[in-house]
N, C-alpha and C positions, 0 to 999 in steps of 0.2 A: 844355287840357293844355300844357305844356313841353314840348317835344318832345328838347331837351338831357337833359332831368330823367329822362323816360322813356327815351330810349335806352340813360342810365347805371344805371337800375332794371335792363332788359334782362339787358344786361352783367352785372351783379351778381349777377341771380337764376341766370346761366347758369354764374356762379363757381362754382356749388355741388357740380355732377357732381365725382363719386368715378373715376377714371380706373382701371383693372385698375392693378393692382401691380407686373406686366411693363414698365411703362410709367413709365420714370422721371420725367415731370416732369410738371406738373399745366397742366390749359388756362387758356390766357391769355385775359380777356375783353376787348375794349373795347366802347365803345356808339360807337365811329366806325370810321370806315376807317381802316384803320394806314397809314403811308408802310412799315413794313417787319413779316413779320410772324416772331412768337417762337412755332414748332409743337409742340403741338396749337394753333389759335388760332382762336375762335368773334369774330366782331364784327358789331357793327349797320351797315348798309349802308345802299340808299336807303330809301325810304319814299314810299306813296301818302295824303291827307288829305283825305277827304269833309266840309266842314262843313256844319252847322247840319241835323242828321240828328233833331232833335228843334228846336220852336219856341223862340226866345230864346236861340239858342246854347247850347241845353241838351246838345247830344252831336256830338259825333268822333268820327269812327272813322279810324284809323290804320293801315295796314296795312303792315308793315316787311319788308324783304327783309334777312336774316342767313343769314353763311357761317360753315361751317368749314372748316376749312384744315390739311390733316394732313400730314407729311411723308413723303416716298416713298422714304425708304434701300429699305425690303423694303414690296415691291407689297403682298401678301396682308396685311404684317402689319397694315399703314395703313389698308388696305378695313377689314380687322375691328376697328381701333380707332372711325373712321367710324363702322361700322356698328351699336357698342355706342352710340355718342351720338346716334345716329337711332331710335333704338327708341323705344318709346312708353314702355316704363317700365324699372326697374331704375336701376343706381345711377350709370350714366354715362351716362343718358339727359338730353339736353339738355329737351325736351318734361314731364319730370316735372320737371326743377330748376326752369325757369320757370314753368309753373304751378302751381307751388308759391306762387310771388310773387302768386298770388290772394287768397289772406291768406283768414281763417275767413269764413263764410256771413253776410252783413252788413256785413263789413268793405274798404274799399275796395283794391284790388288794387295791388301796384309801391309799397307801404308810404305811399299815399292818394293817389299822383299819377293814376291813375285809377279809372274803374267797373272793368271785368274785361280779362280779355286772353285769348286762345288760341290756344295752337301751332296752324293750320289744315293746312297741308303741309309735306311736303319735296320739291323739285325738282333737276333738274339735277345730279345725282349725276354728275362726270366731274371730268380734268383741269381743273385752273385755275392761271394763271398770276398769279405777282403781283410784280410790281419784279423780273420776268426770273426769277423760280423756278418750279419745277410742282409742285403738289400736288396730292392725290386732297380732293374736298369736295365737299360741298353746301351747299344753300341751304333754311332753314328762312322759313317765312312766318309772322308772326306779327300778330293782330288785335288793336290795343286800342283800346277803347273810355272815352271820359270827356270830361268838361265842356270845354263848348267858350268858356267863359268864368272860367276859369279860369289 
């Protein structure tokens, strides 16, 4: 796998969430760490990489640490924007936008750059600071899996 390629698939698939209405701007994705960030903002972070998980570098697995990053004018109202993109489904759920990027039964997942993927957790729900600002976020974990020669 790419590991550039896939983080940008990420990013992408995470484009998708539908934000409430109340909420004027749409989430920013990247597949890196930003030097500043534009809130609501979901991005690919580090990443852990087990190879050769099948013989002849036939499988990777990937496991990626991603945040989101909501802004705090009003406490509550940022927890409950958070809490709509943590949820496991519905339309601002980040977990159903991404595996969504599974693509149909056969077909390979993050549009062929890998086998499958899956939102496994959310952690670390608190403050987080970032280039001296604080936001309310968490941290999504995400598992992909694909050729390791590739």
């Amino acid at each position: 796998m790419q590991i550039s390629q896939v983080r940008e698939a990420i990013a992408t698939a995470a484009s998708d969430v539908v934000l409430p209405a109340a909420h004027k701007s749409a989430l920013t994705c990247t597949g890196y760490t930003p030097d500043a960030v534009t809130e609501p903002h979901f991005f690919v972070g580090e990443y852990e990489q087990e190879f050769d998980k099948a013989y002849n570098r036939g499988l990777d697995v990937l496991e990626f640490t991603c945040r989101v990053l909501v802004g705090r004018a009003d406490d509550k109202t940022a927890q409950e924007l958070l809490d709509g993109m943590l949820s496991g489904s519905g339309p601002a759920s980040l977990k159903q936008a991404i595996e969504a990027a599974r693509g149909a039964p056969g077909e390979l997942a993050l549009g062929g750059l890998a086998h499958d993927l899956h939102v496994t957790r959310v952690q670390g729900y608190r403050w987080y600071e970032h280039q001296g600002t604080q936001y309310v976020g968490a941290e999504l974990v995400i598992k992909v899996i694909g050729s390791g020669s590739s």
